[in-house]
Each structure stands twice: as C-alpha cells, then as structure tokens.
C-alpha positions in Angstrom: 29.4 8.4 -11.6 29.4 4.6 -12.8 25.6 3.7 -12.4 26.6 0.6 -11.6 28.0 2.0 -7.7 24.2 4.4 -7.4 22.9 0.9 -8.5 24.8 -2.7 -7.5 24.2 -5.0 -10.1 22.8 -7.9 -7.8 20.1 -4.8 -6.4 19.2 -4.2 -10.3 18.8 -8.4 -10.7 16.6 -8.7 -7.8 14.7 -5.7 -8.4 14.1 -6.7 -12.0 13.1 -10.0 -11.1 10.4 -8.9 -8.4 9.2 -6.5 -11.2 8.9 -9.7 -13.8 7.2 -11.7 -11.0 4.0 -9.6 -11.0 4.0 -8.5 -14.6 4.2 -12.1 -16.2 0.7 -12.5 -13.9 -0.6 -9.3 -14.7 -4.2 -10.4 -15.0 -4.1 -11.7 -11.3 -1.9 -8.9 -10.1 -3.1 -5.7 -11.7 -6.3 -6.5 -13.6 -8.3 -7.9 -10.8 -7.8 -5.0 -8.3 -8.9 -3.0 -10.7 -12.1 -4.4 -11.4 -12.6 -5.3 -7.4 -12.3 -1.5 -6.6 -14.8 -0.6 -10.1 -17.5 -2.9 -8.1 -17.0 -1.3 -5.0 -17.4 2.3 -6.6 -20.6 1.1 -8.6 -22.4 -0.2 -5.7 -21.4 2.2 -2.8 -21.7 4.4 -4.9 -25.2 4.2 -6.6 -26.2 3.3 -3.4 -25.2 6.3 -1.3 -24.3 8.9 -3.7 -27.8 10.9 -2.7 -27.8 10.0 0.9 -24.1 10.6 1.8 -22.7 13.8 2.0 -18.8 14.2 3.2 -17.1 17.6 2.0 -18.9 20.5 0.6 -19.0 20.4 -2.8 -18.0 17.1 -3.4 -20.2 14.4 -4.2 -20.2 11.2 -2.2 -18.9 8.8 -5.6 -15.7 11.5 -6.0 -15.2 11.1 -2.7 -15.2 7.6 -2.3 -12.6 7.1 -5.8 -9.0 8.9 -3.7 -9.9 5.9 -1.2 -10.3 3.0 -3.5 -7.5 4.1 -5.2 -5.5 4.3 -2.0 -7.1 1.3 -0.8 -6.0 -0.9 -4.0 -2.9 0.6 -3.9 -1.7 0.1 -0.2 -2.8 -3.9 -0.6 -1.5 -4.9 -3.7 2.3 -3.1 -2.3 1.8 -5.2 0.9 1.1 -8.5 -1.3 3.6 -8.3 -3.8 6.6 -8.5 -1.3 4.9 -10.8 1.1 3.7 -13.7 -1.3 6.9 -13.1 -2.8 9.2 -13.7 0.2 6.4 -16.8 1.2 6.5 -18.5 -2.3 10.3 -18.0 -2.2 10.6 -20.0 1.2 8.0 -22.8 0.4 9.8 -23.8 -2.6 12.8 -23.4 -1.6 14.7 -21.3 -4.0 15.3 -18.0 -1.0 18.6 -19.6 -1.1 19.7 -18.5 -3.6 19.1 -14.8 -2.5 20.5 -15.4 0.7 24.0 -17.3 -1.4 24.4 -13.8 -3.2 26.3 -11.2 -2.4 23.3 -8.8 -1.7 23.6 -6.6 1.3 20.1 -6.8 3.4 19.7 -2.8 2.8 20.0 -4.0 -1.2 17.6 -6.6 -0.3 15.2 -4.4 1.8 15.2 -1.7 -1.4 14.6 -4.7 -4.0 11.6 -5.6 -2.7 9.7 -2.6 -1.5 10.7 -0.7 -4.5 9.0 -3.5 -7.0 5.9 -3.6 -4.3 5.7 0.6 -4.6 5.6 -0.2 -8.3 2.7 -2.4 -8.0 1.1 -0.6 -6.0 1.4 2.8 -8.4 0.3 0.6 -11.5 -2.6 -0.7 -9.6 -3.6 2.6 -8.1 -3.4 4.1 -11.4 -5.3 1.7 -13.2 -8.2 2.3 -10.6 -7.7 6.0 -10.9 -8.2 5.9 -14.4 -11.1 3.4 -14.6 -13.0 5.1 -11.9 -12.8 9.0 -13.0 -15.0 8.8 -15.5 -17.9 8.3 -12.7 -17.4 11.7 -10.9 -15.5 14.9 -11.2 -12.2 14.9 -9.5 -10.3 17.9 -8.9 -6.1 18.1 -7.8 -6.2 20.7 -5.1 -2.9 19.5 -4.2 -0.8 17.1 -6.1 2.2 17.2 -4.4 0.4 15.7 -0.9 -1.2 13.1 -3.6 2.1 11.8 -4.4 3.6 11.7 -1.4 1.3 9.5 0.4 0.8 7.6 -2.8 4.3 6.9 -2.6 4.8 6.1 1.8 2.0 4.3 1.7 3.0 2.0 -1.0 6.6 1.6 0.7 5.1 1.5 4.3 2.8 -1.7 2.7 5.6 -3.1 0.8 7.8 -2.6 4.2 4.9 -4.2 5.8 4.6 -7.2 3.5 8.1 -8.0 3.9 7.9 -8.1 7.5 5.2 -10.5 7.1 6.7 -12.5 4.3 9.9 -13.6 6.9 7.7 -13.7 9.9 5.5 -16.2 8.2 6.2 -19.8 7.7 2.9 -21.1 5.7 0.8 -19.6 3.7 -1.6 -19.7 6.4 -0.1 -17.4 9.0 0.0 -14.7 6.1 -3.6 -15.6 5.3 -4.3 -14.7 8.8 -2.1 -11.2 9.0 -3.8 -9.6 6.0 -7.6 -10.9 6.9 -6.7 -9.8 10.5 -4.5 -7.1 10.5 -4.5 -5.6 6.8 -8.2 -5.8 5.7 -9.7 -4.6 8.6 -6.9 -1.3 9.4 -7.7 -0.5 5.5 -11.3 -0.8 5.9 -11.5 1.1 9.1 -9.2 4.2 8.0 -12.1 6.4 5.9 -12.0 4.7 2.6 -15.7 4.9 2.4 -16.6 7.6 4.7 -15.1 10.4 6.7 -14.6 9.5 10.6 -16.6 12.9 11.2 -19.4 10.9 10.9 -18.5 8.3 13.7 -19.2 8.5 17.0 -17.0 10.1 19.4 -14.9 7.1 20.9 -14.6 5.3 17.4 -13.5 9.1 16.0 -10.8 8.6 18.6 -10.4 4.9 18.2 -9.3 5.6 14.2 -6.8 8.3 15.1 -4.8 5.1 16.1 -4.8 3.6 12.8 -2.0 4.8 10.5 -3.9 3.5 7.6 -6.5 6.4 8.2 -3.7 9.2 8.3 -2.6 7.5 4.9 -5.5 7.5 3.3 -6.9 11.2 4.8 -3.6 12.8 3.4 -4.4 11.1 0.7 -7.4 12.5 -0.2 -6.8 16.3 1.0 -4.7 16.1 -2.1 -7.6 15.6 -4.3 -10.1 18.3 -2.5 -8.0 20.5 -0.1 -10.4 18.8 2.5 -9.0 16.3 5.0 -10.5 15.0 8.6 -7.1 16.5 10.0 -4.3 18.5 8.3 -2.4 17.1 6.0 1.2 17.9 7.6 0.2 16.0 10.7 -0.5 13.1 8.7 2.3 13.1 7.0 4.4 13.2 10.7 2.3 10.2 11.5 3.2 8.0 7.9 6.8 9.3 8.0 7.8 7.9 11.5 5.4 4.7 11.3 7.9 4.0 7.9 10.8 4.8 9.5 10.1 2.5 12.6 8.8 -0.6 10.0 11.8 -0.2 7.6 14.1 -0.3 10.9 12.3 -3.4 11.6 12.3 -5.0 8.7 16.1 -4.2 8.0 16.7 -5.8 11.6 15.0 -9.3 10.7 16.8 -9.3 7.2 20.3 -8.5 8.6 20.1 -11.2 11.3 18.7 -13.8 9.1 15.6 -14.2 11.3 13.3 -17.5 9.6 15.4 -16.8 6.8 18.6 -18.7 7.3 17.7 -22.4 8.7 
C-alpha cells in the first residue's frame, strides 16, 4: 500500500515540523530535563538512600530512577504540544494549520505523536544518565513500555487540551503549576503510597498519574503498590476519555477558529 494513504502528506509535514520544533532547541528541551531529574536523584538520593526502604531488595536510589524517568518523561510530552499549540496562537501563524487540509484526527496524531517522542528521548536520556547510580533490573519490559508509551500520549493528549483551552501564556502557566506539577509529584515518584497514611493512601488512588507511574515501575522490579493490569485499566480509559476530548475541541474549532 502507497505510504502516502497509511500516512497523508500534510500529517507527515505537521508531524515533522513539531519534531524540528523541539530538536532545533534541544538544549532547553532535552538537555535540561535531564540534568533537573540527575539533581533530584543526587540529593534524594544521598539523602535517603540509608533511611528509606520501599521494596525488598531494592535500594531506595533504584527505586527512586523508574519515577524520575517517568516523571521527566510525562512533563516534557505535556509541554511539547501545549507551548506548541500557545506559541502558535500568540503569534499568529495557527492559521495556517487550520487553512490546510488536515483532518483534526491528522491534527490530533501530529501533535501527540511528536510530544510521545519527546517525551521517550527525554526519558531515555534520564534513564541513561541516572543508571549508573544504582542497579536496575527489567523484571518486566513489556509493562515498561507500555506505560512509557500512554503516559507520554495521555500528557501529550493533555497538553493539547491545554494548549487550545489556553489563551496566554499565563493560563498555561497556571494548569501545569496547579494541575501538572502537583498530580506528578503526588503519584509515588519519590516514595511508595504504602508509606502514607490511610486517607492520603486512598486520596492517591484518585490520581492517574500514580497508576502511570506505579505500572511504571513494576516493570523495573516486579513490585508495584497495586497490580499492574489494573493500572493499566485505569491509563487506558483515562486516554481514551482525554483523546475524545481533545478530538471534540479540535473538530469544532473551539478557541481555535476566531
């Protein structure tokens, strides 16, 4: 079959043009994640690598590097589509997206594919950068890549949503300090919510960030706070009610079309 039908040439522009955008800045974009999530993992965890104890076997600094990674990952996906979709509408040039023959589905796949691809790079380069600190094993690789890969989209999905809800850079500002940052900060990154009290155990079983970043990690050490299958029920459906979402606002031009 023609790649060209499997992949519309205006889908391939726009993709490759979201990819270009965060390369050509790849200091910003990719570099200074990386070394954000090496100072988090030097200080937690010289800190509390003899006082903290999580899974058996596995020492507090291996078990803090599947959540940075994760961590890095989920909020450089959710910033790549979002500042993208703000810049574009400050300066004026969404119109010539919108002018183009793009379907919103090719739009929707354009940018959450190039913010999963961020989102990999950048969770790779921590992954790499931070391994050298502590053992880590790959009790299950498959569950590794598929959160890896519904987190990133459920971000990008995320980011997009934000991106054509927000009208100033302000508003986005506000939705990752207030809704992004803290739901990635509360979900386990740097400890396991066994070691909360009972209401805020209960309180995190709310947060989807903490099933993505739990499934996560029971790829690394077979060990998760719940099983890995109901996580993955939990990050399927959340994606599948965000991508409706976001399709929605695209195809009826919500903020988009003035």
């Amino acid at each position: 079959m023609n790649n060209r039908v499997l992949f519309p040439k205006g889908f391939q522009t726009l993709l490759y043009k979201e990819l270009l955008r965060f390369w050509k800045v790849a200091t910003q974009t990719i570099a200074a994640p990386i070394l954000t999530a090496m100072l988090y993992l030097l200080i937690f965890g010289h800190v509390l690598e003899e006082h903290v104890h999580v899974y058996p076997g596995v020492g507090y600094t291996a078990f803090l590097i599947p959540g940075l990674v994760m961590m890095s990952l989920l909020q450089n996906a959710f910033a790549n589509s979002s500042s993208s979709l703000i810049q574009s509408k400050i300066t004026g040039n969404l119109v010539f997206v919108l002018l183009t023959p793009l379907s919103h589905g090719e739009m929707f796949c354009a940018y959450v594919l190039a913010s999963v691809v961020r989102g990999l790079v950048v969770g790779a380069g921590v992954f790499f950068t931070t391994i050298w600190f502590a053992k880590v094993v790959f009790a299950v690789p498959l569950w590794i890549m598929v959160f890896a890969l519904l987190g990133a989209a459920i971000l990008g999905t995320m980011g997009l949503i934000a991106g054509i809800w927000a009208e100033k850079f302000d508003q986005l500002a506000a939705f990752q300090n207030f809704l992004i940052m803290p739901a990635t900060f509360l979900s386990g990154v740097f400890y396991s919510i066994h070691s909360l009290p009972d209401f805020w155990q209960r309180i995190s079983h709310f947060n989807p960030f903490f099933y993505m970043i739990d499934g996560f990690r029971y790829g690394f050490f077979g060990q998760s706070d719940i099983s890995p299958w109901a996580s993955f029920a939990v990050v399927l459906l959340f994606f599948i009610a965000l991508s409706l979402v976001a399709m929605r606002m695209l195809k009826s031009g919500y903020k988009l079309r003035h």
